[in-house]
C-alpha positions in Angstrom: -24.1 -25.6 21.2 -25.2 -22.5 22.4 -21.7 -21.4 23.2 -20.4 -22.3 19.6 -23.4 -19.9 17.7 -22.3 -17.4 19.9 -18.5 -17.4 19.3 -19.4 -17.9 15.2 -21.8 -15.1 16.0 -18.9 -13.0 17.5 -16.6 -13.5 14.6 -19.3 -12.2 12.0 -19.3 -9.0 13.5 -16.3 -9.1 14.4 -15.4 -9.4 10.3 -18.6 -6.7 9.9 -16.9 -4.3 12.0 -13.0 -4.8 11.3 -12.2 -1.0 10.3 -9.4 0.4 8.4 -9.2 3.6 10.9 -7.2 1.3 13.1 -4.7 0.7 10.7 -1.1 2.8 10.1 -0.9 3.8 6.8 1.8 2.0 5.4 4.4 2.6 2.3 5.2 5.7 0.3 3.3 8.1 -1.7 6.1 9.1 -3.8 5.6 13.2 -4.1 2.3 13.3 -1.3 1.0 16.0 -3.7 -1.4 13.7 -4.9 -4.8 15.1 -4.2 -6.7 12.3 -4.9 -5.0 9.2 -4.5 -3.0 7.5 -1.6 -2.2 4.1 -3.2 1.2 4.0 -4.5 2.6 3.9 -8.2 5.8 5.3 -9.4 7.3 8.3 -10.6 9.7 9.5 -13.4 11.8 13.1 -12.7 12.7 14.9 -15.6 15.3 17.3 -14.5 15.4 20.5 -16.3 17.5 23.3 -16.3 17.8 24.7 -12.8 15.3 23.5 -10.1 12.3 23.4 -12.7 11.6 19.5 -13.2 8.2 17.5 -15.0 7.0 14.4 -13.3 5.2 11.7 -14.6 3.4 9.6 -12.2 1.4 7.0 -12.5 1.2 3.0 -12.8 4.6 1.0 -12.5 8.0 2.1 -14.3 8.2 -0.7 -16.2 4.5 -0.3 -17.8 5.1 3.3 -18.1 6.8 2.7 -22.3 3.6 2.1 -22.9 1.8 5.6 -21.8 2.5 7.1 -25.4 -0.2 10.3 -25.0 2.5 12.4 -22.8 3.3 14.8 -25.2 0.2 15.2 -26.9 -1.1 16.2 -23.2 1.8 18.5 -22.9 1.3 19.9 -26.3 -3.1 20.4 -25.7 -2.0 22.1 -22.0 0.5 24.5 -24.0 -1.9 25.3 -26.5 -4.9 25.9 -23.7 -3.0 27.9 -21.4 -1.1 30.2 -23.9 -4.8 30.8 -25.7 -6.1 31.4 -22.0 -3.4 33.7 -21.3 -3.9 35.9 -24.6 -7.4 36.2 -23.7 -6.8 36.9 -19.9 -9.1 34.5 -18.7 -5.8 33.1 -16.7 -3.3 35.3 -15.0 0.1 34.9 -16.2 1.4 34.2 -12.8 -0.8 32.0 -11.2 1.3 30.1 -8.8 -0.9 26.4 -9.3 -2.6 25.2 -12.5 -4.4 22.5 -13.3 -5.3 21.0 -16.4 -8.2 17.9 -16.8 -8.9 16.0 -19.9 -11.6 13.7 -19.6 -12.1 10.4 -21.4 -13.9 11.6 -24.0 -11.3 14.2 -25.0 -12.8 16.9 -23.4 -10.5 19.8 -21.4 -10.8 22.0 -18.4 -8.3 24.7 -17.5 -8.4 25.9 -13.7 -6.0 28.0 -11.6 -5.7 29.4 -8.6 -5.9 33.1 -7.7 -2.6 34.7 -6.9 -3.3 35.7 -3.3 0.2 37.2 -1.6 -1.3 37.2 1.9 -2.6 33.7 2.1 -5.7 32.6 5.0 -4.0 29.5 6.0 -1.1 27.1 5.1 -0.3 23.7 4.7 2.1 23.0 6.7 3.0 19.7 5.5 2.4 20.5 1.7 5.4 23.1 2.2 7.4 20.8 3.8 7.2 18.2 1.5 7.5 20.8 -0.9 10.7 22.1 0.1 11.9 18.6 0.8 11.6 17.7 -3.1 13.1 20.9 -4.0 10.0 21.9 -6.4 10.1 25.5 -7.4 7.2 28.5 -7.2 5.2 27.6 -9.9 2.9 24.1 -10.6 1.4 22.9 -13.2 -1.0 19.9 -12.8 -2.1 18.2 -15.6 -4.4 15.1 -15.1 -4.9 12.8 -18.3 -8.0 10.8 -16.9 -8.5 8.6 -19.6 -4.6 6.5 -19.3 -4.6 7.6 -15.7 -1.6 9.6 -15.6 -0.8 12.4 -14.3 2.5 15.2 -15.3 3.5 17.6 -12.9 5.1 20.7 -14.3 7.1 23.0 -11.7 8.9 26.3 -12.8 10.9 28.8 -11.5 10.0 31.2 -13.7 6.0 31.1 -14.8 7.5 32.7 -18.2 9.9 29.8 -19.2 6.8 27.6 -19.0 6.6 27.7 -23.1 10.3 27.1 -23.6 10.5 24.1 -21.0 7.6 22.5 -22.3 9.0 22.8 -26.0 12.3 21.8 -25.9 11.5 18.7 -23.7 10.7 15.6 -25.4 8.5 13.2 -22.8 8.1 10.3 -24.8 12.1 10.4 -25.6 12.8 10.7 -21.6 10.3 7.6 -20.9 11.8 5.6 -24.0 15.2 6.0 -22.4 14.7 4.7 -18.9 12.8 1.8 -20.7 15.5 1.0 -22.0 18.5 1.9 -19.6 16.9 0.8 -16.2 14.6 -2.2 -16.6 17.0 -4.4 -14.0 15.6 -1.3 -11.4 11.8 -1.5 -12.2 11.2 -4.1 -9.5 13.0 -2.5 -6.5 12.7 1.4 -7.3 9.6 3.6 -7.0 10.8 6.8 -8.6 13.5 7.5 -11.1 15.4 10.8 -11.6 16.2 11.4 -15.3 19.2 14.4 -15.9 18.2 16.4 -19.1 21.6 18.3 -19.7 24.4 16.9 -22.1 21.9 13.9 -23.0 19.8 12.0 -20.8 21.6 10.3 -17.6 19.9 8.8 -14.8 21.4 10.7 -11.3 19.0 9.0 -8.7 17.3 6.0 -7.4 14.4 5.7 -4.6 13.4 2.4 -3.1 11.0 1.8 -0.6 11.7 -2.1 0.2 11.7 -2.6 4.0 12.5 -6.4 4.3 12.2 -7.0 8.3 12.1 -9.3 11.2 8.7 -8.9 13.3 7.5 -10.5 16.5 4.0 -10.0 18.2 2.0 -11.4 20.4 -1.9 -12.3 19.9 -4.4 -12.8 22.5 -8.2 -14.5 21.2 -10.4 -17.6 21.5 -10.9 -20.5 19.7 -13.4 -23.5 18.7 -11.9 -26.6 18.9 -14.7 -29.4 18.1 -17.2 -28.3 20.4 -15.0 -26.8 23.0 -14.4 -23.2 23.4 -11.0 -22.2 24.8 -9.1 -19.0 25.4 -5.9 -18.8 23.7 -2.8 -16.4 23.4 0.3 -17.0 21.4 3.2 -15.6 19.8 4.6 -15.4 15.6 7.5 -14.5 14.4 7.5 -13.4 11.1 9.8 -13.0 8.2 7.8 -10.3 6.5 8.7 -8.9 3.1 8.1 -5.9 1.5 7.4 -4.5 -2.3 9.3 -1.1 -3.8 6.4 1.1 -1.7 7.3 -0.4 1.6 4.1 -2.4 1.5 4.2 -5.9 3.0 3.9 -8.5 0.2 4.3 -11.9 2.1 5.2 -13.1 5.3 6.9 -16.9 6.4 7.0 -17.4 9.7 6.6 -19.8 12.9 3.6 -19.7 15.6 3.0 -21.2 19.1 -0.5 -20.6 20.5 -1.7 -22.3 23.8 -5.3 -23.1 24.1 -6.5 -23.6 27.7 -9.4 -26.0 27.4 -11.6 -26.3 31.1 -11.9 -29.6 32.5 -15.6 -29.7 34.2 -17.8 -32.8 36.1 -21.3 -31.6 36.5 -20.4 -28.3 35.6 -17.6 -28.0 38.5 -14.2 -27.1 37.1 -11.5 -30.0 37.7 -8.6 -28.3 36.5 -7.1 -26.3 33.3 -5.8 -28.0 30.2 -3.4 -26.7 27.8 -3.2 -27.6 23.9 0.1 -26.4 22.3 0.1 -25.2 18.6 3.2 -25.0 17.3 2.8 -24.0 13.8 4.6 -23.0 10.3 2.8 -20.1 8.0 2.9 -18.2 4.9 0.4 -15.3 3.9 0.0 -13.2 0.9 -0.5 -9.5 1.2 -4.0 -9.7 -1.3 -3.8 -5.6 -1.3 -0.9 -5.1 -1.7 -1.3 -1.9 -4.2 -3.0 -0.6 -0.6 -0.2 0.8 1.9 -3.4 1.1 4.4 -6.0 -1.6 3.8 -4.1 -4.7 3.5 -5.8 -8.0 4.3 -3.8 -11.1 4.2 -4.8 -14.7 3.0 -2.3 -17.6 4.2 -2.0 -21.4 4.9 -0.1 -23.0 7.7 0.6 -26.2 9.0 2.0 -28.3 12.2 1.5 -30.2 15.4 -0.1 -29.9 18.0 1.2 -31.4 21.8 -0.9 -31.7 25.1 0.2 -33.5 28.7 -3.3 -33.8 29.5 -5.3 -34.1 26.3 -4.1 -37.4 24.8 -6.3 -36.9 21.4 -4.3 -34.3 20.8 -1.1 -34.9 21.5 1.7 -35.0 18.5 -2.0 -34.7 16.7 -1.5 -33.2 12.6 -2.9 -29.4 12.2 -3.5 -27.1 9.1 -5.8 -24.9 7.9 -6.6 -21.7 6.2 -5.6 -17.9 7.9 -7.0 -14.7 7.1 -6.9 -11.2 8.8 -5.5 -7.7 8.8 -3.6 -5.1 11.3 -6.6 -5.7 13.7 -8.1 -9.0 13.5 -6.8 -12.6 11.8 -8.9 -15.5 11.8 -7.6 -19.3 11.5 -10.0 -22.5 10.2 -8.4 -25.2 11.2 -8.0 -29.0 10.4 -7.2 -31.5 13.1 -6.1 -35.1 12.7 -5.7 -36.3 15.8 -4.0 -39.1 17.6 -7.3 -41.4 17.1 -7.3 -40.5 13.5 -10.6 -38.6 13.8 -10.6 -34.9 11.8 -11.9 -32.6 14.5 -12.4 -29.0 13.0 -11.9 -25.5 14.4 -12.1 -21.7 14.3 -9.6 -18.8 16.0 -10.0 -15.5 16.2 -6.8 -13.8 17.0 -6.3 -10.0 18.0 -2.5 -9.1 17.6 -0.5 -7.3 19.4 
């Protein structure tokens, strides 16, 4: 009994002190430039002439019809930034803006000093820059009410009126709604041609359907017997549009090694084989880092020595993440008696 309040006693903390730090961030971000938010959503490229583009990020592609306040942010960021201009409260060629309106309607217009011989870089925010192809000059413009963010990046800080006028964003949104619904549940971002009428030029996907085996080492309750156990899964594991695992099907084997004692002297070592179907559910699956997965499985169980539990009836409930899964377990064995258990399992 004592045994059994410490291994439940293990687990809570175990649970208490399961910590995301250990876990590989997962998916894609689809521009990284992001400053404050890692979970994915999707993206819409609005090519302009040359290398100057707009991008509007936020939610899912196929919800996006619905963000109808685009232009009007467009149109209050035009009107801000030309009046902050004329009154030289903003320099002209500030190389990153950004623009905030609040819930309540309320706006904020920041920039960045134009400094030519920079402290430090970042190293990776140039990379990715030069990877995306996104010219000198930025413009962020953050609609915190809808939750939407437009990127605006320019060659030239003086076309940034003429760009912003001639480019309809509610027209460019209306027109992937319409021409590339069938792609809304496999691609993350969307590149939208504005020259000689709108034309979609490119598709990203992030899907990374895959095969995965580990291994798990951990200890389990089994009635009132504690016994080490290690196994092995093998997984089906599939993926959503930001590479983030969704569900997983898959077979198990796990051996239990239960002590045989007299008087407290050890007789000899008996095995219980778990052989075992599962399926899990990603339940964060908007999270490429903290994902925590709930799951049922169900099988047999076989033992030489054990008789109770030989060709006995298992299933139960799983739950766990990168670091830690945890199995409560139903047993019918061959006496028809329901003997009940708890595994903690640390993968591999």
């Amino acid at each position: 009994m004592i045994m059994k309040k410490l291994l439940l006693l293990a687990c809570g903390l175990a649970m208490a002190c399961a910590n995301p730090l250990f876990a590989q961030k997962e998916g894609v971000t689809q521009v990284d430039l992001l400053y404050t938010d890692d979970s994915p959503s999707d993206t819409l490229v609005i090519k302009l002439s040359g290398s100057d583009k707009i991008l509007i990020i936020g939610g899912n592609l196929k919800d996006m019809y619905k963000y109808k306040q685009a232009d009007s942010i467009k149109t209050l960021f035009l009107t801000d930034i030309l009046v902050a201009q004329a009154n030289n409260t903003l320099n002209a060629e500030a190389t990153k803006v950004y623009y905030f309106v609040t819930n309540n309607g309320k706006r904020r217009l920041k920039a960045e000093n134009v400094d030519l011989t920079e402290n430090a870089v970042n190293v990776a925010y140039e990379l990715k820059r030069l990877q995306l192809d996104l010219p000198k000059y930025e413009y962020h413009l953050f609609d915190l009410k809808n939750e939407y963010q437009i990127q605006i990046y320019l060659a030239d800080a003086k076309q940034l009126k003429t760009q912003l006028e001639n480019t309809n964003l509610g027209s460019a949104i209306n027109f992937v709604n319409t021409n590339a619904k069938k792609d809304f549940n496999r691609t993350f971002k969307l590149e939208l041609a504005t020259e000689n009428g709108y034309k979609i030029t490119n598709k990203t996907q992030g899907r990374s359907d895959a095969l995965m085996i580990n291994g798990s080492l951990g200890v389990g309750l089994i009635g009132n017997t504690i016994a080490p156990v290690a196994g092995i899964d093998m997984f089906l594991y599939l993926s959503n549009k930001y590479s983030v695992g969704q569900y997983k099907l898959g077979l198990s084997y796990n051996a239990f090694s239960v002590v045989n004692s007299i008087n407290g002297d050890v007789k000899g070592v008996s095995l219980i084989n778990s052989y075992s179907i599962k399926l899990l559910q990603n339940l964060n699956d908007g999270d490429p880092i903290n994902q925590q997965w709930l799951g049922l499985h169900g099988g047999i169980t076989k033992s030489n020595d054990l008789q109770s539990f030989d060709n006995a009836l298992k299933f139960g409930l799983l739950f766990g993440n990168k670091t830690m899964n945890y199995s409560f377990d139903f047993i019918r064995d061959s006496n028809k008696n329901w003997v009940y258990g708890l595994t903690v399992y640390f993968p591999f």
